[in-house]
C-alpha positions in Angstrom: 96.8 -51.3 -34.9 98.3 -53.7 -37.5 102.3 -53.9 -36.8 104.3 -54.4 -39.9 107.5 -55.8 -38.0 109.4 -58.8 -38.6 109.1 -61.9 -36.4 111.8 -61.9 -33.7 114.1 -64.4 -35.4 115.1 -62.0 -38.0 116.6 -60.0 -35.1 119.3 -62.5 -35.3 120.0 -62.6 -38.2 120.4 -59.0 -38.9 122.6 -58.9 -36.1 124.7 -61.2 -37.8 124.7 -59.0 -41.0 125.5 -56.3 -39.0 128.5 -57.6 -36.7 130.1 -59.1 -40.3 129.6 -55.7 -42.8 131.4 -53.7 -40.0 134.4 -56.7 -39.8 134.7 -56.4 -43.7 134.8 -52.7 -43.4 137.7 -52.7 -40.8 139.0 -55.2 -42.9 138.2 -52.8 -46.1 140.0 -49.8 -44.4 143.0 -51.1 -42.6 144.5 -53.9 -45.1 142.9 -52.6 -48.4 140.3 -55.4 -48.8 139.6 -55.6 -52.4 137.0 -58.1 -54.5 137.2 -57.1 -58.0 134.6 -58.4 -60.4 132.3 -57.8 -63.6 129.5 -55.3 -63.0 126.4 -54.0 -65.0 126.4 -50.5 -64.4 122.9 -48.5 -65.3 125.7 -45.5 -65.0 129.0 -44.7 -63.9 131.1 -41.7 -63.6 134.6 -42.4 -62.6 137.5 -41.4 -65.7 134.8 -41.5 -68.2 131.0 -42.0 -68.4 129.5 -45.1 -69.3 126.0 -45.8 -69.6 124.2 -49.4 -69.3 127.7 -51.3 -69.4 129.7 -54.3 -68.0 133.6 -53.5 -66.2 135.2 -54.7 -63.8 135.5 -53.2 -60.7 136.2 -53.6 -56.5 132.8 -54.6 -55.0 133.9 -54.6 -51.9 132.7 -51.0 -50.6 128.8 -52.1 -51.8 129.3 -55.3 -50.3 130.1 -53.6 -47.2 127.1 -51.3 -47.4 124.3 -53.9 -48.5 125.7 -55.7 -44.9 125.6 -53.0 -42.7 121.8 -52.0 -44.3 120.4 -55.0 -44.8 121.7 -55.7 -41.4 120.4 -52.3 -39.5 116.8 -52.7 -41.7 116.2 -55.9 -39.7 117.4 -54.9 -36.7 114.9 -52.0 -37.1 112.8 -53.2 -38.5 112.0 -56.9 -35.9 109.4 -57.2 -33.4 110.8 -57.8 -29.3 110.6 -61.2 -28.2 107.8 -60.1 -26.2 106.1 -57.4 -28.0 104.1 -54.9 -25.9 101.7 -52.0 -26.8 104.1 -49.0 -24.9 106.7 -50.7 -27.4 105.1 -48.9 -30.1 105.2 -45.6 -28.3 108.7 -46.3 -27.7 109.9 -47.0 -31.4 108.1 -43.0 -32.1 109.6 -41.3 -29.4 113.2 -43.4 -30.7 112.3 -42.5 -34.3 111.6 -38.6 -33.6 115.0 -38.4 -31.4 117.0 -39.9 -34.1 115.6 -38.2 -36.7 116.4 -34.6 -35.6 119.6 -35.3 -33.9 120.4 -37.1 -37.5 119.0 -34.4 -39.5 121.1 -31.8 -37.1 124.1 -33.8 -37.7 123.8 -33.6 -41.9 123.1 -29.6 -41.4 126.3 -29.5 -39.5 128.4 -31.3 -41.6 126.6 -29.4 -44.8 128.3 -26.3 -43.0 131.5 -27.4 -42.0 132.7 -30.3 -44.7 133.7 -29.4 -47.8 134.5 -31.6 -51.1 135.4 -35.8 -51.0 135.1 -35.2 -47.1 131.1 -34.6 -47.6 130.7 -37.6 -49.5 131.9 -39.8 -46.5 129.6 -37.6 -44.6 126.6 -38.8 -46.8 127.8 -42.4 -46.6 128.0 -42.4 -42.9 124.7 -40.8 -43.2 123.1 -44.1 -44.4 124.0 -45.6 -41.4 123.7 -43.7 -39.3 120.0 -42.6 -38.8 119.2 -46.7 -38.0 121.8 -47.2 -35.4 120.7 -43.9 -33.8 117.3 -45.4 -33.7 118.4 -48.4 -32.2 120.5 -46.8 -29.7 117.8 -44.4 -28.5 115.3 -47.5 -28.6 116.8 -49.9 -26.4 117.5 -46.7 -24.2 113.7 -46.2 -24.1 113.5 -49.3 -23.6 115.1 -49.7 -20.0 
């Protein structure tokens, strides 16, 4: 079967990725990191709508999430060092455990969190099915 995964250097690098989007996000939350610049916006729906328009704006909550995803996709996405067949076997049974226990967490939350709480829930959410994957993984993986 044809594997689609990255060579095992970009491990690395996603780990680095990774290790840095969640330092600018302490960073973000604790001292009120903020990196305001010009943005084209497609659309955006703060006070008022605008539509395919330039602002300014703080960047620093996408820069935080194009780290931490860019960062987990590699991670998830890399072959081992030294890549077996029962890895692939692995990586399903990882992928299916994540998946519900993910998909149990969102049906929770869409229960029990109500209003700007749910849309942390949903950002977390991006996150969080990858590093469940990883977790369960290298758990396999022992």
């Amino acid at each position: 079967m044809k594997n689609f995964l990255f060579p095992y250097q970009f491990k690395f690098v996603g780990l680095i990725l990774f290790v840095f989007g969640c330092i600018l996000s302490i960073v973000y939350i604790w001292f009120n990191f903020q990196l305001r610049m010009p943005v084209f916006a497609i659309y955006s729906a703060f006070v008022e709508k605008k539509i395919f328009t330039i602002f300014k704006t703080n960047v620093a909550d996408e820069l935080i999430l194009i780290l931490l995803i860019s960062g987990l996709v590699l991670l998830v996405c890399t072959r081992e060092k030294n890549e077996e067949q029962i890895h692939e076997i692995k990586r399903l049974k990882a992928f299916y455990r994540a998946f519900f226990l993910n998909s149990g967490l969102l049906l929770l939350s869409t229960l029990f969190v109500y209003g700007s709480g749910f849309f942390s829930v949903l950002i977390f959410n991006l996150i969080s099915f990858p590093v469940l994957y990883l977790l369960f993984f290298y758990f396999y993986k022992k």
